[in-house]
C-alpha positions in Angstrom: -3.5 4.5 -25.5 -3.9 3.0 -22.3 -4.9 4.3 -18.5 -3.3 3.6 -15.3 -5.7 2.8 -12.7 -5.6 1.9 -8.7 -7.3 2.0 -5.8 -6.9 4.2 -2.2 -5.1 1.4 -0.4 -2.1 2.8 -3.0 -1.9 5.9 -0.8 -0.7 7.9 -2.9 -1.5 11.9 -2.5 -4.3 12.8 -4.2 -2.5 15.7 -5.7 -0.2 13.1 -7.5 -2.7 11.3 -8.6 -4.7 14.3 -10.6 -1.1 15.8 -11.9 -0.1 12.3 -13.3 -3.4 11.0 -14.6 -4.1 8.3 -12.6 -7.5 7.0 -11.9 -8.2 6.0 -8.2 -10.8 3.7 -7.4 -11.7 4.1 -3.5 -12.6 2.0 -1.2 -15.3 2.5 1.5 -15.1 3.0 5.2 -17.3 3.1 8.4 -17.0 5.3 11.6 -19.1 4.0 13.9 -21.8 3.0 11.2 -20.6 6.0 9.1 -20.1 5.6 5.6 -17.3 7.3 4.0 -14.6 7.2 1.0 -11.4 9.3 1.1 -10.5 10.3 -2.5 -9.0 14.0 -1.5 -6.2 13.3 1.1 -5.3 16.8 1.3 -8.9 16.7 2.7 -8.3 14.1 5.1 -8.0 14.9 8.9 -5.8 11.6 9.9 -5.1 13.4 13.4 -9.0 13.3 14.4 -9.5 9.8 12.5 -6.3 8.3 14.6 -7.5 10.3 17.6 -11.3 8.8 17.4 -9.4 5.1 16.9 -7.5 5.7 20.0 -10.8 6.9 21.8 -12.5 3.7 20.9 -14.4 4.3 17.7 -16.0 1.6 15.4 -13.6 2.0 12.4 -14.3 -0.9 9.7 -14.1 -1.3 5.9 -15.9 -3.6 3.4 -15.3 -5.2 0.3 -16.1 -3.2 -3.1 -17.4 -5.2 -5.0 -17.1 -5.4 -9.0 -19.9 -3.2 -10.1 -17.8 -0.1 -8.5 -14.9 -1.0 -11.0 -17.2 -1.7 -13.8 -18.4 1.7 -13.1 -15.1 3.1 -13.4 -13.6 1.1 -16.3 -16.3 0.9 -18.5 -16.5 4.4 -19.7 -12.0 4.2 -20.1 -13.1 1.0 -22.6 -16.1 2.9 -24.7 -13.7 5.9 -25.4 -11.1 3.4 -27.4 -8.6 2.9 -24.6 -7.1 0.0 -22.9 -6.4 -0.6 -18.7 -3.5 -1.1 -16.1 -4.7 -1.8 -13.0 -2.3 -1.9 -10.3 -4.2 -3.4 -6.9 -3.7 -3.7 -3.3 -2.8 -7.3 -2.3 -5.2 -10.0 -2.7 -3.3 -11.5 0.4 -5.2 -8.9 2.7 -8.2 -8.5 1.0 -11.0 -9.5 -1.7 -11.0 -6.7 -3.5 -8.5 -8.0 -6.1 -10.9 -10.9 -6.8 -13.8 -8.4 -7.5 -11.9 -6.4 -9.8 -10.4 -9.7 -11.9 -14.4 -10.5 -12.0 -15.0 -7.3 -13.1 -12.5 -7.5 -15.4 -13.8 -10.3 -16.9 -17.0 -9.3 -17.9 -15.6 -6.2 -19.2 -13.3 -8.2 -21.4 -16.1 -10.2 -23.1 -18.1 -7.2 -24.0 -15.1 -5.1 -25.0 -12.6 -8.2 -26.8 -10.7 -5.7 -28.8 -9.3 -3.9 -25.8 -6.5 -4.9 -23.4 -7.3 -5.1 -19.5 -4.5 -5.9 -17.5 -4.3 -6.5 -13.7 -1.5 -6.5 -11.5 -1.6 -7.8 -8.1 1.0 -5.7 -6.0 0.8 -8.5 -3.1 1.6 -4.9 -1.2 -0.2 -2.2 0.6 -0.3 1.6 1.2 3.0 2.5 -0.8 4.2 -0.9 -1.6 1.1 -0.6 -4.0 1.6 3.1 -4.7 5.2 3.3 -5.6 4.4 0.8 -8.4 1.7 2.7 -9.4 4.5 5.5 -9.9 6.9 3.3 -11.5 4.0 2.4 -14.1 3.1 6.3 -15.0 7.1 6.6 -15.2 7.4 3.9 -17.8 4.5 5.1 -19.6 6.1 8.6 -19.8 9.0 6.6 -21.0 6.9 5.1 -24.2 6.8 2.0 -23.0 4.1 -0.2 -24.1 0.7 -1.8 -22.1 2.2 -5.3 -22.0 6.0 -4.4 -21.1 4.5 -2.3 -18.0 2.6 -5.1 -16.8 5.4 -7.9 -17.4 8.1 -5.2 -15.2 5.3 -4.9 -12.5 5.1 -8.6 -11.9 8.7 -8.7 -11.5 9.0 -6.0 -9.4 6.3 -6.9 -7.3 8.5 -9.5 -5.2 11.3 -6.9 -5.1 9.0 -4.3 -3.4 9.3 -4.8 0.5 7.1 -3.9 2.9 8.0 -3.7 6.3 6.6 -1.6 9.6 5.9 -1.7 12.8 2.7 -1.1 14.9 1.6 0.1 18.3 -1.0 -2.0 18.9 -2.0 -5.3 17.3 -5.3 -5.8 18.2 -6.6 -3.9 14.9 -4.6 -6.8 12.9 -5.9 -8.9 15.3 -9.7 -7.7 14.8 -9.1 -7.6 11.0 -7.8 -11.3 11.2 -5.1 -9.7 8.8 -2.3 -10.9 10.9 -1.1 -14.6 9.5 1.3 -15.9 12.3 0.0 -14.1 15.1 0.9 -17.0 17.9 4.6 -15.2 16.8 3.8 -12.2 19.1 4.3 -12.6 22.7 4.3 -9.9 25.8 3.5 -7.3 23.8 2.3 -5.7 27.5 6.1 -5.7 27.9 6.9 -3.1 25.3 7.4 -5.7 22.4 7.5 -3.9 19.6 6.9 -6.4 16.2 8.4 -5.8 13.0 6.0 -6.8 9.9 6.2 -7.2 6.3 4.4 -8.6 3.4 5.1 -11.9 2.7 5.7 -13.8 -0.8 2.1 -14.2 -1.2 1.1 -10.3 0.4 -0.1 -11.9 3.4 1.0 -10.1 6.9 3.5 -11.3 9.1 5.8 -10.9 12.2 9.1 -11.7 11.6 10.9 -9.7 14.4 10.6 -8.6 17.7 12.0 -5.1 19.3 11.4 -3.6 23.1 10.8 -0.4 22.2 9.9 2.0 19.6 13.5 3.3 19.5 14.3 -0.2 18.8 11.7 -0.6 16.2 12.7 2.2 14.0 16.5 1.3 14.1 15.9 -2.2 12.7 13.7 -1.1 10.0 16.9 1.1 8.8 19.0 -1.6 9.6 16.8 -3.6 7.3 16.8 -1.1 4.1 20.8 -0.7 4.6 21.1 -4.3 4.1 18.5 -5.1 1.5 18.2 -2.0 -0.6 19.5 -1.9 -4.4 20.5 1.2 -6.0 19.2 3.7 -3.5 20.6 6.8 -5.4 18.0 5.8 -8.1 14.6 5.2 -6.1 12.0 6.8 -4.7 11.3 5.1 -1.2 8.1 5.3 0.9 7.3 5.8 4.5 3.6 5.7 6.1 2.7 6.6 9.0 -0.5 6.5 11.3 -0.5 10.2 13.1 2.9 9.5 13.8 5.0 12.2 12.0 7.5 12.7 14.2 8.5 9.2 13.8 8.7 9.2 10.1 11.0 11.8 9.6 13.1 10.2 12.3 12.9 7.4 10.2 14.1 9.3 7.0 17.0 10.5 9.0 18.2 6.9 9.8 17.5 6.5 5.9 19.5 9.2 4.7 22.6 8.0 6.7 24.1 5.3 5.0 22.3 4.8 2.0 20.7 7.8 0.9 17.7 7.5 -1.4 17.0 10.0 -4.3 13.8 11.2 -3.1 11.8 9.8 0.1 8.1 10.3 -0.1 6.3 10.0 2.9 2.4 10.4 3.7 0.0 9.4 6.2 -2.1 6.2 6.0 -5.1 6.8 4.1 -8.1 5.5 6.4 -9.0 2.3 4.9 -5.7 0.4 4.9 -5.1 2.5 8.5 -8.1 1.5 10.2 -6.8 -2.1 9.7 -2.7 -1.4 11.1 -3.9 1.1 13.7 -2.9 4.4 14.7 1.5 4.8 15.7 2.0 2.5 12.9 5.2 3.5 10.5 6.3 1.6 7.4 8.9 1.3 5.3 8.5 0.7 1.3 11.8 0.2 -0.9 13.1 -2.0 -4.2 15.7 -4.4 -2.6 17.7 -7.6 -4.0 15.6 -10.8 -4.9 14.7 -12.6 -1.4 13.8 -9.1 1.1 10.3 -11.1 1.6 11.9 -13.7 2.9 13.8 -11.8 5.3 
């Protein structure tokens, strides 16, 4: 027996989460000194949050740090059963470190159970949507190990790409690798994003317009995506719905996925992208982070 664990940077709805017996570890966020976590998304009032980031509010986040996952996992261990933890990118963040620390110590006190720790070098649903994959194959019978050996392969083949309104929160979060690439953004200079092949952040195009923006990340999942018929895709978006399901129209026009799920950023990846930000998360061929 074995859970599946993550974190809120996975995105996933919090209703998914409960019905499929995943254990969320959240994250912490400030509003202008504030001290919040967001574990209910059904809960969440994203238009307000993106509203009081557009107004100027003091959004930040901090590192958890390993006691919070101790606290979590250490109960799962004393009741006979082993881990999967599936964790945002330790390209953006520390929070990966702290859990492989936390992991760790947990090991050496517990050496007859199995932790196992997958770094999704992804975000938001590039995390989440392997999260899902993981509960599938577990449905499925699949063992501990064979999960954790698909994840790491299908960790490169996960691409996440979006666009953003404004980069200054990248910018503020220093989460933004290459960011000499961006030029006259004043200009309507739209920048197209992804995860790199070590999770990190990166420009890699450059669109005027929004209209612009949203056809090239469909032209981007027509070339690169594998099997459509047979995934579940995700879109994000930062109090931008109208956008997203424009996006799932350009989706559903070529190559048609089996089931699109789309939510709004959770506030702690969010407050780092910035509100009007829309992404794109799909299984493609090898090489889509390299695009």
């Amino acid at each position: 027996m074995f859970q599946i664990m993550t974190d809120t940077s996975a995105n996933l709805p919090s209703e998914l989460t409960r019905k499929k017996g995943i254990t969320v570890i959240p994250f912490p966020y400030f509003v202008n000194g504030a001290r919040h976590t967001c574990l209910d998304t059904e809960g969440f009032d994203s238009e307000t949050f993106y509203g009081a980031m557009r107004e100027g509010a003091e959004v930040s986040t901090s590192q958890i740090n390993p006691q919070n996952y101790i606290d979590v996992m250490r109960p799962v261990l004393e009741q006979g059963e082993d881990i999967l933890f599936v964790g945002m990118s330790s390209g953006i963040s520390g929070a990966y470190y702290s859990a492989e620390l936390a992991a760790a110590e947990l090991q050496a006190d517990f050496t007859d159970r199995k932790i196992r720790l997958v770094d999704t070098i992804g975000a938001s649903l590039g995390e989440g949507l392997l999260v899902l994959r993981a509960e599938a194959e577990k449905v499925l019978g699949r063992s501990l190990d064979d999960i954790y050996e698909k994840l790491l392969d299908l960790r490169h083949r996960m691409c996440n790409i979006f666009t953003v309104d404004d980069l200054k929160y990248l910018r503020k979060g220093g989460r933004l690798s290459n960011l000499s690439f961006i030029v006259g953004t004043i200009l309507q200079i739209k920048p197209l994003l992804k995860g790199d092949e070590s999770g990190k952040i990166v420009a890699f195009a450059k669109l005027r317009g929004r209209k612009k923006a949203l056809e090239e990340l469909a032209k981007r999942y027509d070339e690169y995506v594998v099997n459509p018929e047979e995934q579940m895709i995700g879109i994000a978006h930062a109090d931008c719905p109208e956008d997203a399901d424009r996006l799932a129209e350009l989706l559903r026009r070529n190559h048609p996925p089996r089931e699109i799920l789309t939510v709004g950023y959770e506030p702690v990846t969010g407050s780092h992208v910035g509100p009007g930000t829309l992404a794109l998360f799909f299984l493609a061929r090898e090489g889509c982070r390299g695009m």
